[in-house]
N, CA, C and O atoms as a GROMACS GRO file, in nm:
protein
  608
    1UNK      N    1  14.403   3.582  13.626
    1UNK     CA    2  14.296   3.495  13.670
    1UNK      C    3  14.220   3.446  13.549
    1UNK      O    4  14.196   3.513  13.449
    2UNK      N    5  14.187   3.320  13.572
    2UNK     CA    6  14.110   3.290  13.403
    2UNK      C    7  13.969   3.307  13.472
    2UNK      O    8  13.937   3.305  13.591
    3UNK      N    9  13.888   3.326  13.344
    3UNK     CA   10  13.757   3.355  13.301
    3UNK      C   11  13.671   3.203  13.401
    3UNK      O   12  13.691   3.084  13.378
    4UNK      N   13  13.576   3.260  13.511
    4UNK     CA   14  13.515   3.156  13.583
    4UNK      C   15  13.357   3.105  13.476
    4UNK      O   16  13.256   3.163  13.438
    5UNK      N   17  13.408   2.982  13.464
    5UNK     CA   18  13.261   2.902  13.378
    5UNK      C   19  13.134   2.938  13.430
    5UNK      O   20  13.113   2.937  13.551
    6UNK      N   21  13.048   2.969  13.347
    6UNK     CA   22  12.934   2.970  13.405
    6UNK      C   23  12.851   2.833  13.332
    6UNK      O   24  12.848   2.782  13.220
    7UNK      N   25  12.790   2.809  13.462
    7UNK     CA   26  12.680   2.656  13.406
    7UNK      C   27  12.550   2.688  13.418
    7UNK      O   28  12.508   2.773  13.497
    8UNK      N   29  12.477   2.618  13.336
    8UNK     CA   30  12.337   2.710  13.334
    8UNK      C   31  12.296   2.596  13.441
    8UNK      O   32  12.182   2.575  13.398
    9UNK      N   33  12.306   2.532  13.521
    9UNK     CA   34  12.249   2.466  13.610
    9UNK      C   35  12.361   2.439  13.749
    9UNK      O   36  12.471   2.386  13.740
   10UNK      N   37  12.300   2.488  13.869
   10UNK     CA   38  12.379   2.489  14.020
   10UNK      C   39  12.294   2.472  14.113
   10UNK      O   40  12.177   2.448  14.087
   11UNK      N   41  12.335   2.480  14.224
   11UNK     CA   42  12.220   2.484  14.320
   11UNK      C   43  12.197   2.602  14.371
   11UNK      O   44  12.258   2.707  14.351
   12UNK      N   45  12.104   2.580  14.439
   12UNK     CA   46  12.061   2.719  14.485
   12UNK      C   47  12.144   2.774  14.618
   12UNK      O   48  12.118   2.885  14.664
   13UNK      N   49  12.232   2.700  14.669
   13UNK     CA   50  12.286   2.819  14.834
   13UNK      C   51  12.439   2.829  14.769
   13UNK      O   52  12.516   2.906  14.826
   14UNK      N   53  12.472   2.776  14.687
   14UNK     CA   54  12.591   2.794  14.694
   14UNK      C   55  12.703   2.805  14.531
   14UNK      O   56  12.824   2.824  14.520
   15UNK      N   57  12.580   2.780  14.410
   15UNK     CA   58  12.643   2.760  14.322
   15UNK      C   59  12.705   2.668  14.244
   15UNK      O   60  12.762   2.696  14.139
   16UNK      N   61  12.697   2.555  14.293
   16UNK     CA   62  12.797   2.405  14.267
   16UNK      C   63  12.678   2.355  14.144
   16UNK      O   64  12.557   2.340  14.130
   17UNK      N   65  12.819   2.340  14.065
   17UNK     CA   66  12.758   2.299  13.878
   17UNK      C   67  12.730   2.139  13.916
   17UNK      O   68  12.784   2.051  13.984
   18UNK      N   69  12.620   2.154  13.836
   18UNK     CA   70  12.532   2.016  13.808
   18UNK      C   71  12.541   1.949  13.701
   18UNK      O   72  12.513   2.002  13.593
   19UNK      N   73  12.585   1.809  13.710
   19UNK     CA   74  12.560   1.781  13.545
   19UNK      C   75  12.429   1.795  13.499
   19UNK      O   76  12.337   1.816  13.578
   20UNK      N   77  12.406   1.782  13.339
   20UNK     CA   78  12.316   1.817  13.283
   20UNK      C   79  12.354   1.685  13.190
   20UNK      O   80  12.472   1.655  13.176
   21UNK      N   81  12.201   1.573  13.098
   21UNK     CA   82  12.239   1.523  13.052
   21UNK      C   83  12.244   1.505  12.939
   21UNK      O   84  12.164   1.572  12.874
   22UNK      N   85  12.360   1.384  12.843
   22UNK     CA   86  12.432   1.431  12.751
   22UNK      C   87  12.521   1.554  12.736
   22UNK      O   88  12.529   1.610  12.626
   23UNK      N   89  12.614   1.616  12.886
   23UNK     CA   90  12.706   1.715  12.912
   23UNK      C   91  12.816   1.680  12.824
   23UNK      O   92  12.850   1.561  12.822
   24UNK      N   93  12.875   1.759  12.755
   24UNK     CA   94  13.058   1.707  12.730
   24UNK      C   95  13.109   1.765  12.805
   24UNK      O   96  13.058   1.867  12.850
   25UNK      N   97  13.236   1.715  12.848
   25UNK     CA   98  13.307   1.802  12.870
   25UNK      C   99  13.318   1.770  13.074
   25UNK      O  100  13.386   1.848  13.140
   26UNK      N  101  13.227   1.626  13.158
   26UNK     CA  102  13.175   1.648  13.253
   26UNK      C  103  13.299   1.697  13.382
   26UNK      O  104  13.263   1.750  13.488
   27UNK      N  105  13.444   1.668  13.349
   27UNK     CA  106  13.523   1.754  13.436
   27UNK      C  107  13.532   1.833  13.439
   27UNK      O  108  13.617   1.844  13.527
   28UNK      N  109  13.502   1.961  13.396
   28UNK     CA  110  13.433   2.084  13.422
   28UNK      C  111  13.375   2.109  13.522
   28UNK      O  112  13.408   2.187  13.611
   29UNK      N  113  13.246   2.021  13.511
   29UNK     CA  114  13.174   2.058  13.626
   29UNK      C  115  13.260   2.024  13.734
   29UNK      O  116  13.314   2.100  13.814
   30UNK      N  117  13.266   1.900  13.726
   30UNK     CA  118  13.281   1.848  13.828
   30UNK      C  119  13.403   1.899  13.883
   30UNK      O  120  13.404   1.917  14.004
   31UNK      N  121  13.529   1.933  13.802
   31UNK     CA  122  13.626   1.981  13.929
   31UNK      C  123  13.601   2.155  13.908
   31UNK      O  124  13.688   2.222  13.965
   32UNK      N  125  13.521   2.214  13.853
   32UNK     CA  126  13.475   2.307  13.971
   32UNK      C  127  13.404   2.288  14.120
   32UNK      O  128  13.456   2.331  14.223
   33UNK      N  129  13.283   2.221  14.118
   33UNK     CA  130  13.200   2.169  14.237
   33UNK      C  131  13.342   2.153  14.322
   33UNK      O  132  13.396   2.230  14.401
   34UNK      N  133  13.373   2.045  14.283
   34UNK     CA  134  13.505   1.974  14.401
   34UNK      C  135  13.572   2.154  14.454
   34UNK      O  136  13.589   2.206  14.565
   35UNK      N  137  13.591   2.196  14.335
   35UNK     CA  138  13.675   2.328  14.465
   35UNK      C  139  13.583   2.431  14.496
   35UNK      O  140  13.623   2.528  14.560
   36UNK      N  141  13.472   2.424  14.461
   36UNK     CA  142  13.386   2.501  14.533
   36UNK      C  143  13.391   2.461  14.677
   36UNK      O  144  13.424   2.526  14.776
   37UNK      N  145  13.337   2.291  14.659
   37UNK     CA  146  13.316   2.206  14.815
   37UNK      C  147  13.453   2.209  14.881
   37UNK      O  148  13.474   2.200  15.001
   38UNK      N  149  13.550   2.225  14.779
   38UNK     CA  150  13.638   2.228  14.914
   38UNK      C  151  13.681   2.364  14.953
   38UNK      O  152  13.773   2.391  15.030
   39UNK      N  153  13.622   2.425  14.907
   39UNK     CA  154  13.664   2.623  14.983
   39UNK      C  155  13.531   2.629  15.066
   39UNK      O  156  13.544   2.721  15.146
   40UNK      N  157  13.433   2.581  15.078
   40UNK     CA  158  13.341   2.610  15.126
   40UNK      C  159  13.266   2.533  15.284
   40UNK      O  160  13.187   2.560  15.374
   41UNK      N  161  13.365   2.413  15.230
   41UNK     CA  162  13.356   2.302  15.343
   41UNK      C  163  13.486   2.313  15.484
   41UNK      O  164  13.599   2.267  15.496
   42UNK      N  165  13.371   2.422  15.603
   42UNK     CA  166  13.485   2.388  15.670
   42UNK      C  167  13.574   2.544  15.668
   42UNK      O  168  13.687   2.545  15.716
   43UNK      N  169  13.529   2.640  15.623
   43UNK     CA  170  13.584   2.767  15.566
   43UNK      C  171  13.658   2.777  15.649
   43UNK      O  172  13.614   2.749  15.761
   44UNK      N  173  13.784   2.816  15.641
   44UNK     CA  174  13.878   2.883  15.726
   44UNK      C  175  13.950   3.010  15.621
   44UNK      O  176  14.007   2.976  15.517
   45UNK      N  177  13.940   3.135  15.657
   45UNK     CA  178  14.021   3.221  15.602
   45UNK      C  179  14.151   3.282  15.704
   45UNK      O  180  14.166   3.274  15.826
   46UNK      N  181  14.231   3.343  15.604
   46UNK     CA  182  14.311   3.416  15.648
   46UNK      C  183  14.355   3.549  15.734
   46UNK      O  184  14.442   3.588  15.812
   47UNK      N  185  14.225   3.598  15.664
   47UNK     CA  186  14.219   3.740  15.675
   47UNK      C  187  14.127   3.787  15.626
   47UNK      O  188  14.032   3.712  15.601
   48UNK      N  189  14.116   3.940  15.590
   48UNK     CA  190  14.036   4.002  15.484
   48UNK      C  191  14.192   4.047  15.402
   48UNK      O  192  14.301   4.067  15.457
   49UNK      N  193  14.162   4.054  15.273
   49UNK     CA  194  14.276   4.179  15.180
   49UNK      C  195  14.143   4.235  15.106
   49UNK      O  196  14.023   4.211  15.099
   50UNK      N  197  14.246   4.329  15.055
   50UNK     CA  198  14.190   4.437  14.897
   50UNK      C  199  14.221   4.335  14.769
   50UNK      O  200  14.150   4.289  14.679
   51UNK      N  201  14.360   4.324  14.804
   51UNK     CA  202  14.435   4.232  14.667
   51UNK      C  203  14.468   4.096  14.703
   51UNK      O  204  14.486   4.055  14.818
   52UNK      N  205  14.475   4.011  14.564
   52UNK     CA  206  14.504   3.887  14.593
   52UNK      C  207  14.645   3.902  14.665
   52UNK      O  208  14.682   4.020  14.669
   53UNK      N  209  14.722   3.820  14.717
   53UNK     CA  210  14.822   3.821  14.765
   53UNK      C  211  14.945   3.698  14.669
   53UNK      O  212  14.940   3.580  14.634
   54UNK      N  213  15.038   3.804  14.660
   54UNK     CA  214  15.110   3.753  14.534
   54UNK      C  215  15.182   3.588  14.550
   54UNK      O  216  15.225   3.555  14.440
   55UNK      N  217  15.197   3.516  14.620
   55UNK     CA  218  15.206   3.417  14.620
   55UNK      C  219  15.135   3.336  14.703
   55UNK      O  220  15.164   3.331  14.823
   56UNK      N  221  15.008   3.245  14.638
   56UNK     CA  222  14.927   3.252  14.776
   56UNK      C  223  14.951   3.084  14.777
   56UNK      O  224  14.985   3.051  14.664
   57UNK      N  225  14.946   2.991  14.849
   57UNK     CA  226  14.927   2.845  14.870
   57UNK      C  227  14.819   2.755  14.863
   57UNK      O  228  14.735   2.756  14.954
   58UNK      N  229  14.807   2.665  14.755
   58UNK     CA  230  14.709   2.631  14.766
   58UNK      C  231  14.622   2.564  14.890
   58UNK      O  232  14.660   2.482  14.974
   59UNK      N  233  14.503   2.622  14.875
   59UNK     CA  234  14.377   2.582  14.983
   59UNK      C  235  14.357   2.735  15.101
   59UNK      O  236  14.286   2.748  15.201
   60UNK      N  237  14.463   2.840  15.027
   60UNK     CA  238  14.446   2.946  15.127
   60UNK      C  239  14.322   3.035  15.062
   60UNK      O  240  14.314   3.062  14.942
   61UNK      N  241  14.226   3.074  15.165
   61UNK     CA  242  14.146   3.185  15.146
   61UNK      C  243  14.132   3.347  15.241
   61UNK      O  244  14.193   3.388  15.340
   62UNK      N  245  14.039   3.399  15.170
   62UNK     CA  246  14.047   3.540  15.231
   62UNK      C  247  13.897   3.615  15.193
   62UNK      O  248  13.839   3.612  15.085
   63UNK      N  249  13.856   3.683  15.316
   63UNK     CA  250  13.745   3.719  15.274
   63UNK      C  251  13.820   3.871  15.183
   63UNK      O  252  13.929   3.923  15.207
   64UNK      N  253  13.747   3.902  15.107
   64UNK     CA  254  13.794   4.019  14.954
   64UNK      C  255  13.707   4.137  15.048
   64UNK      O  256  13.592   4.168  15.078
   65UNK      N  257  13.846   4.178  15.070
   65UNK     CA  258  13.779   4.350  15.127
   65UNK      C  259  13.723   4.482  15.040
   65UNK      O  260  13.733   4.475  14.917
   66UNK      N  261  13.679   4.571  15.084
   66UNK     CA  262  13.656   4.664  14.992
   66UNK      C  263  13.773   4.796  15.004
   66UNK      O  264  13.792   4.833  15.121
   67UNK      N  265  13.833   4.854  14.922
   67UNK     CA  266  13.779   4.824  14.751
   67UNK      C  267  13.875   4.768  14.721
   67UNK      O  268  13.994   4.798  14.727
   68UNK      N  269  13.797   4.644  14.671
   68UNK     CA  270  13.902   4.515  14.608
   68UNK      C  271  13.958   4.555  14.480
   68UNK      O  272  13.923   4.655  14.418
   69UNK      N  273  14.064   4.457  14.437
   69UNK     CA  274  14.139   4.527  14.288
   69UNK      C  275  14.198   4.394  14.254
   69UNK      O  276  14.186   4.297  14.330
   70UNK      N  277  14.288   4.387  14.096
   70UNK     CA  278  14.327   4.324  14.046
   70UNK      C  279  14.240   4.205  13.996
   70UNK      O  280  14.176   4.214  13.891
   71UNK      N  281  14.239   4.071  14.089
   71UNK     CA  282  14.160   3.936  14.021
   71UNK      C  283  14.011   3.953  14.132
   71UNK      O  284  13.903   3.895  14.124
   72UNK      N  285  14.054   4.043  14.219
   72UNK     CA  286  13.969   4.043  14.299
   72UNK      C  287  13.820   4.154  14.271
   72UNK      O  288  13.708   4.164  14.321
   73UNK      N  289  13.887   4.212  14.179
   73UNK     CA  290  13.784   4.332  14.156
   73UNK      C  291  13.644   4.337  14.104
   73UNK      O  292  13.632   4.318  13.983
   74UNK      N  293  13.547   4.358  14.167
   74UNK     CA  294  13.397   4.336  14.151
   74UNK      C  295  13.304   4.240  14.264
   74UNK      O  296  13.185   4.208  14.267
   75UNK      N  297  13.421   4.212  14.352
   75UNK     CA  298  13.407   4.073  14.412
   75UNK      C  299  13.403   4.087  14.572
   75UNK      O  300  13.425   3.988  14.643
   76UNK      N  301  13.380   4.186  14.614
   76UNK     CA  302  13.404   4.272  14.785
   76UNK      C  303  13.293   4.173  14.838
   76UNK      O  304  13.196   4.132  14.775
   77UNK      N  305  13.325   4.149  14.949
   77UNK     CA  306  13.240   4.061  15.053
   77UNK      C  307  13.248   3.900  14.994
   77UNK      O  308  13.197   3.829  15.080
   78UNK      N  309  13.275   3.850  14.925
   78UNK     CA  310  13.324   3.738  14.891
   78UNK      C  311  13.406   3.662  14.952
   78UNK      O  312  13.469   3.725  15.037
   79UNK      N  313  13.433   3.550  14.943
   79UNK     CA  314  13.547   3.467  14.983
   79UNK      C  315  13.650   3.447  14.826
   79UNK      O  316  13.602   3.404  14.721
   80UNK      N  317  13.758   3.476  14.838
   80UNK     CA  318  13.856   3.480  14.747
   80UNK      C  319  13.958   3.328  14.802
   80UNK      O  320  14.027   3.328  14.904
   81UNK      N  321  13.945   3.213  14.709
   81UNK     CA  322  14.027   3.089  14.735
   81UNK      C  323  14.104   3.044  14.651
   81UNK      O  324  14.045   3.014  14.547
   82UNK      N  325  14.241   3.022  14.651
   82UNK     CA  326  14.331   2.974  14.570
   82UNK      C  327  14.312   2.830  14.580
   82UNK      O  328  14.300   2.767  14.684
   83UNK      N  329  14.309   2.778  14.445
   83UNK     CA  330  14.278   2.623  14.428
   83UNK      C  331  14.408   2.605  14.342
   83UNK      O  332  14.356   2.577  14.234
   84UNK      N  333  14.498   2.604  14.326
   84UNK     CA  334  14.667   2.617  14.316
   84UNK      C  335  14.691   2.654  14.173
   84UNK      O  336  14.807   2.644  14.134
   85UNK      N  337  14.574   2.706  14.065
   85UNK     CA  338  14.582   2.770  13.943
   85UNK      C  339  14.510   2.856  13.909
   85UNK      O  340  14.519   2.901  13.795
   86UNK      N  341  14.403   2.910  14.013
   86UNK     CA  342  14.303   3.026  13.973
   86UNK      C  343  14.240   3.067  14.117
   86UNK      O  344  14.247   2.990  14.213
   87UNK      N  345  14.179   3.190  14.123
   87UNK     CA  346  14.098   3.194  14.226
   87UNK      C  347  13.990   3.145  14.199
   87UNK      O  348  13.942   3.154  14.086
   88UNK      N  349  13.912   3.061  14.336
   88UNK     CA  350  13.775   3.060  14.331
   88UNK      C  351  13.678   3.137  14.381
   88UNK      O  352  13.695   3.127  14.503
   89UNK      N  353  13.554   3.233  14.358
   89UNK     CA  354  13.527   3.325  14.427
   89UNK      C  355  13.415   3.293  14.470
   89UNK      O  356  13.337   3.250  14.386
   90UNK      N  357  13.368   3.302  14.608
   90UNK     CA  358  13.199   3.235  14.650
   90UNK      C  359  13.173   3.327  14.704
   90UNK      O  360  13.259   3.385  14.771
   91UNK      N  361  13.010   3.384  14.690
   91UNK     CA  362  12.930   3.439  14.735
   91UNK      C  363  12.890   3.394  14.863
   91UNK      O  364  12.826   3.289  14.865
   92UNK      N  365  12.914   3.452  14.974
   92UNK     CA  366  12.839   3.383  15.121
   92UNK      C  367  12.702   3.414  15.097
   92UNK      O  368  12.651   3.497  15.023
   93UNK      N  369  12.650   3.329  15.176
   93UNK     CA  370  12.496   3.337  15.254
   93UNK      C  371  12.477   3.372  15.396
   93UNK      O  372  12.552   3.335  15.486
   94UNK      N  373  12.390   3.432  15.407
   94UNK     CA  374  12.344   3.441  15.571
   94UNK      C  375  12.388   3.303  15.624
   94UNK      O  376  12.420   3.197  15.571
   95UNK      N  377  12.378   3.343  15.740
   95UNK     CA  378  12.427   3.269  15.828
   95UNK      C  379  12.606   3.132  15.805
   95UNK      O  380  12.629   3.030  15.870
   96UNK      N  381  12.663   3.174  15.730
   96UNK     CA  382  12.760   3.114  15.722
   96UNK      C  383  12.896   3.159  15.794
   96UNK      O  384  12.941   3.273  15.796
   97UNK      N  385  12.951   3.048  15.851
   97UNK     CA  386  13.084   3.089  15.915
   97UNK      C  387  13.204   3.087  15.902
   97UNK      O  388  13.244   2.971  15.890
   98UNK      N  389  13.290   3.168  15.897
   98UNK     CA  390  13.440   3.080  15.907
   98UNK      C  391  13.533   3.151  16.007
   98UNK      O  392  13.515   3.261  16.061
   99UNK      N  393  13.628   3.073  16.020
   99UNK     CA  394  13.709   3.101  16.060
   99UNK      C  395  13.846   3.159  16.028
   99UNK      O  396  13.920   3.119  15.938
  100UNK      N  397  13.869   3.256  16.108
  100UNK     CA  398  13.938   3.347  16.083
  100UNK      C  399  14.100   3.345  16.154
  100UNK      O  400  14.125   3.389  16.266
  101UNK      N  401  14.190   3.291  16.071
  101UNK     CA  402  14.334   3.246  16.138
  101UNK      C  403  14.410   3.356  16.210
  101UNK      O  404  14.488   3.352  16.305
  102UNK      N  405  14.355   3.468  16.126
  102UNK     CA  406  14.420   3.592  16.196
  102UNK      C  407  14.402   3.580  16.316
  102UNK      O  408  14.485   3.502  16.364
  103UNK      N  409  14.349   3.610  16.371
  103UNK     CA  410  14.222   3.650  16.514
  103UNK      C  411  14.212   3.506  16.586
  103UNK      O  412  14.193   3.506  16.707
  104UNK      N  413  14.220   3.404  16.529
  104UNK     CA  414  14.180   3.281  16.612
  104UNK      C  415  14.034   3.310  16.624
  104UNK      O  416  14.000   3.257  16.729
  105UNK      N  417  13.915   3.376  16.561
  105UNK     CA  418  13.795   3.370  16.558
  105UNK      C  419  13.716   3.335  16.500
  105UNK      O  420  13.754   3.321  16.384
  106UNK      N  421  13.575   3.301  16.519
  106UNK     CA  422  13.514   3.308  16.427
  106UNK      C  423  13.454   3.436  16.342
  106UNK      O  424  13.473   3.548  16.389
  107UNK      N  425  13.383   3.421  16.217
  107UNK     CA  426  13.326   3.540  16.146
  107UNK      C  427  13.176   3.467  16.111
  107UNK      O  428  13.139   3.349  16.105
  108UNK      N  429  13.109   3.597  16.092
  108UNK     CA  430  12.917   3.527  16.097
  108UNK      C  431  12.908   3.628  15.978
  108UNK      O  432  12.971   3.733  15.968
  109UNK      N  433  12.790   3.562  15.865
  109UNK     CA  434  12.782   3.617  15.740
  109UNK      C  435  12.603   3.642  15.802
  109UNK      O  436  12.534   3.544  15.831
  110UNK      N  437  12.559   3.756  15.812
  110UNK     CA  438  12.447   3.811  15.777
  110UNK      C  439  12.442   3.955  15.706
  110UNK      O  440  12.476   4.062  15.757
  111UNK      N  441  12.402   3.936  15.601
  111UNK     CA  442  12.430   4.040  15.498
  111UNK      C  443  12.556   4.129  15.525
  111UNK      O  444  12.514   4.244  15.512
  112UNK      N  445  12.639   4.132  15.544
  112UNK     CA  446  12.751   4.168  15.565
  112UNK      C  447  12.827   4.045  15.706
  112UNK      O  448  12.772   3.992  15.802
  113UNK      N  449  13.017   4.038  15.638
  113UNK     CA  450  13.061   4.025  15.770
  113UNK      C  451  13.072   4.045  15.891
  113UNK      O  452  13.072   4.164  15.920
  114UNK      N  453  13.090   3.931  16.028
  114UNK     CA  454  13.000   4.059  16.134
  114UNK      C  455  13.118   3.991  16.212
  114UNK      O  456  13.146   3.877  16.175
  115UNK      N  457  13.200   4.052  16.326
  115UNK     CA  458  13.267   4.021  16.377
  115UNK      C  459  13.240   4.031  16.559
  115UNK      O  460  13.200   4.136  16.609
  116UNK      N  461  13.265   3.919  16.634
  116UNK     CA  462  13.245   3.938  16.784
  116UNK      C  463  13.359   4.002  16.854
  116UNK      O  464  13.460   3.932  16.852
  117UNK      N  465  13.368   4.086  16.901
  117UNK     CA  466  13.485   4.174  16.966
  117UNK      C  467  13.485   4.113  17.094
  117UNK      O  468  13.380   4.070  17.143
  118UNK      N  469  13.580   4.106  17.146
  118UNK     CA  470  13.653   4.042  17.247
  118UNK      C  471  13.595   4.159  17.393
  118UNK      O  472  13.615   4.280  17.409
  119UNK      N  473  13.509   4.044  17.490
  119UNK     CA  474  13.470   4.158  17.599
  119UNK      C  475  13.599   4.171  17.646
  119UNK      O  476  13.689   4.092  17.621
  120UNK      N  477  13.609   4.291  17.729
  120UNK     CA  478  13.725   4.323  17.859
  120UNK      C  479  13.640   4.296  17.988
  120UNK      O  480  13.517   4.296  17.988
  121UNK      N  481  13.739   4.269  18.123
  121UNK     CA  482  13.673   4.217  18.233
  121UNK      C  483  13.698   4.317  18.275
  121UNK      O  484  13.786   4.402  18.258
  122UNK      N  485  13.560   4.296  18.369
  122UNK     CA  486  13.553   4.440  18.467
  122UNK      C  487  13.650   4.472  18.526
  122UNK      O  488  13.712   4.385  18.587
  123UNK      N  489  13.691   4.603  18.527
  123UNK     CA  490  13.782   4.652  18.625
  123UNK      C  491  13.699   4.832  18.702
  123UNK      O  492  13.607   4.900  18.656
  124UNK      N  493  13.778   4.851  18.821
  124UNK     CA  494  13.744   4.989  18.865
  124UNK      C  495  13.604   4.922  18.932
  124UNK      O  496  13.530   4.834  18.886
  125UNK      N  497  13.595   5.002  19.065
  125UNK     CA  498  13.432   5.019  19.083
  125UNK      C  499  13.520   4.945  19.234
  125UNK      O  500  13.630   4.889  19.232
  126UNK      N  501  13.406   4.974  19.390
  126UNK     CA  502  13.382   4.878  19.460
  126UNK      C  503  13.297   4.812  19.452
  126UNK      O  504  13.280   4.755  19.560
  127UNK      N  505  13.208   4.778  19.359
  127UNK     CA  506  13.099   4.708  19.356
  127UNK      C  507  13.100   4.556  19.394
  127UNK      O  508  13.067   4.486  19.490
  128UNK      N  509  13.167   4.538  19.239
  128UNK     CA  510  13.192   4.377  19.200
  128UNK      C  511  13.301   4.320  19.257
  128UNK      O  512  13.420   4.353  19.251
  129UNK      N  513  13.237   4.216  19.324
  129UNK     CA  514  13.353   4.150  19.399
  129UNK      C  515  13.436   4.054  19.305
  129UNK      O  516  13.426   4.027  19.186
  130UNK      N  517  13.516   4.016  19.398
  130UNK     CA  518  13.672   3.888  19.332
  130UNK      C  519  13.579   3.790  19.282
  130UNK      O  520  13.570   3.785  19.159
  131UNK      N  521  13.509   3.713  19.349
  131UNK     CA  522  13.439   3.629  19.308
  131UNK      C  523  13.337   3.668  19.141
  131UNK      O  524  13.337   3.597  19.041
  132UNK      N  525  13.287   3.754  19.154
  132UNK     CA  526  13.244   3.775  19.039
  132UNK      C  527  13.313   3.780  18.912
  132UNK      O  528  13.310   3.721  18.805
  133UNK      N  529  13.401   3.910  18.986
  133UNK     CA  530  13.496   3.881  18.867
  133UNK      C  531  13.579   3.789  18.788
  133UNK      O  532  13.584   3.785  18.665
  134UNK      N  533  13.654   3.705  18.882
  134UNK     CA  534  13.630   3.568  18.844
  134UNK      C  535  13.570   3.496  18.749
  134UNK      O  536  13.605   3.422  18.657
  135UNK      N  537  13.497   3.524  18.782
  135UNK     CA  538  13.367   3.436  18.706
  135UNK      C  539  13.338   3.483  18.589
  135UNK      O  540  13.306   3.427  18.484
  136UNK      N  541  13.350   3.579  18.613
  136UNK     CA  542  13.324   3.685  18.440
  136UNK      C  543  13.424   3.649  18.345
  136UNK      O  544  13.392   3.604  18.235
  137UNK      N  545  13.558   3.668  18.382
  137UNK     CA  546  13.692   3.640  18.281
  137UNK      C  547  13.699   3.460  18.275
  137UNK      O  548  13.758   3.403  18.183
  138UNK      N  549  13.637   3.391  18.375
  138UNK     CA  550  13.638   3.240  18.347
  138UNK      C  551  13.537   3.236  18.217
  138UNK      O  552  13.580   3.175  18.119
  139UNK      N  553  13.406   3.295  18.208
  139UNK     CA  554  13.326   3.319  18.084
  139UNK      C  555  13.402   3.373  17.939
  139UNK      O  556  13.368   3.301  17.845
  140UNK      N  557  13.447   3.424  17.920
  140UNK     CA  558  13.499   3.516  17.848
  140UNK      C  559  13.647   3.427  17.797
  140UNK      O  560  13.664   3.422  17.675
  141UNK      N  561  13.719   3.380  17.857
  141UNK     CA  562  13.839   3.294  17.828
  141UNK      C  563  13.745   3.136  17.801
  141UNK      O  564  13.818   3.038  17.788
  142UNK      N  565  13.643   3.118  17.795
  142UNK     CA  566  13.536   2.998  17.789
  142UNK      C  567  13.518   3.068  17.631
  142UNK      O  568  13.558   3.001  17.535
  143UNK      N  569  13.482   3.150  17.616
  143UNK     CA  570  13.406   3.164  17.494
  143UNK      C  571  13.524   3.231  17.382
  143UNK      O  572  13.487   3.244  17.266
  144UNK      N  573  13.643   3.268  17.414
  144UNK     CA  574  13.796   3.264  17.342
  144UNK      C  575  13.823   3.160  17.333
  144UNK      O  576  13.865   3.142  17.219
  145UNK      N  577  13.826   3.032  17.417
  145UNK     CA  578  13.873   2.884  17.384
  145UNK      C  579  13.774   2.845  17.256
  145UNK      O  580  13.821   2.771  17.170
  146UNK      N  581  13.638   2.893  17.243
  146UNK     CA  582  13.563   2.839  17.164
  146UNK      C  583  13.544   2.905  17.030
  146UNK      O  584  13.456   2.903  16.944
  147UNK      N  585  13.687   2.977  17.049
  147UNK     CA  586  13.641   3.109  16.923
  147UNK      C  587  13.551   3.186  16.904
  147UNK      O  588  13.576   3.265  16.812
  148UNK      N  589  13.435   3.200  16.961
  148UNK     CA  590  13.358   3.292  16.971
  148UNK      C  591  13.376   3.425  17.004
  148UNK      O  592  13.312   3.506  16.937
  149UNK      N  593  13.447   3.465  17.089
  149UNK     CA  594  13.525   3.576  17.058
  149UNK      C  595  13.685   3.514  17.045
  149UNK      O  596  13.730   3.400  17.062
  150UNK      N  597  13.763   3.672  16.999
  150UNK     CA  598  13.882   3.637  16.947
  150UNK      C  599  13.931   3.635  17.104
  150UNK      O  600  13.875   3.668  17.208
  151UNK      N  601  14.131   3.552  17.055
  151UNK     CA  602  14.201   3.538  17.222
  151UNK      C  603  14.321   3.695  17.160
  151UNK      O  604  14.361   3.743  17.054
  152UNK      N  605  14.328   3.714  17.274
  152UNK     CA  606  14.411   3.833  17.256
  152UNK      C  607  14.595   3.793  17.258
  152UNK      O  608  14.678   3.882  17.244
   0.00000   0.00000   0.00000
């Protein structure tokens, strides 16, 4: 993995280098920003791993599990993105989302990854009638179509 530039000027939610003026050098910045914005725009990951994964394609990401290793190491809770010659590594913020190809779900960033587990529909009991039930798994396959929880 090569050595990630640091710029003494970014923004504040996300990191994306700013020119500065009289910069040399301004593709630097700029095609970092560009693959920042494009790992960040729209997030879709793979998965979580520990390790990079040895042949990865460009535009694939992964949230960096713990305990991460190799290019990944120091970098747990991150998003780990192949831009087709290096990883890019971004720090989430609260409230950020992506999506998760594994699972067909979404994932919610508040200080840690947080994942929605898939309800089960009622079963057992004379209580709840057909109709209810019904209605419950019509909710629930409503909110799997929408990724909000995962589809099984």
């Amino acid at each position: 993995m090569t050595t990630p530039v640091s710029f003494d000027a970014t923004t504040p939610r996300h990191a994306l280098a700013m020119l500065v003026p009289g910069q040399a050098q301004k593709e630097l910045s700029v095609n970092e920003t560009f693959a920042r914005i494009d790992a960040l725009l729209h997030p879709a990951v793979e998965g979580e791993a520990t390790t990079p994964p040895q042949d990865p394609v460009a535009g694939e990401c992964w949230i960096v599990a713990q305990p991460a290793s190799g290019a990944w190491q120091g970098h747990e809770g991150e998003l780990g993105c192949w831009d087709g010659t290096q990883w890019t590594l971004c720090t989430p913020i609260d409230g950020m989302q992506v999506f998760d190809r594994s699972e067909s779900s979404r994932i919610v960033y508040a200080g840690g990854w947080n994942r929605v587990e898939r309800l089960l529909p009622p079963s057992g009991g004379g209580v709840v009638d057909v109709e209810a039930r019904a209605a419950i798994e019509a909710i629930i396959d409503i909110f799997a179509t929408l990724s909000i929880f995962p589809r099984t």
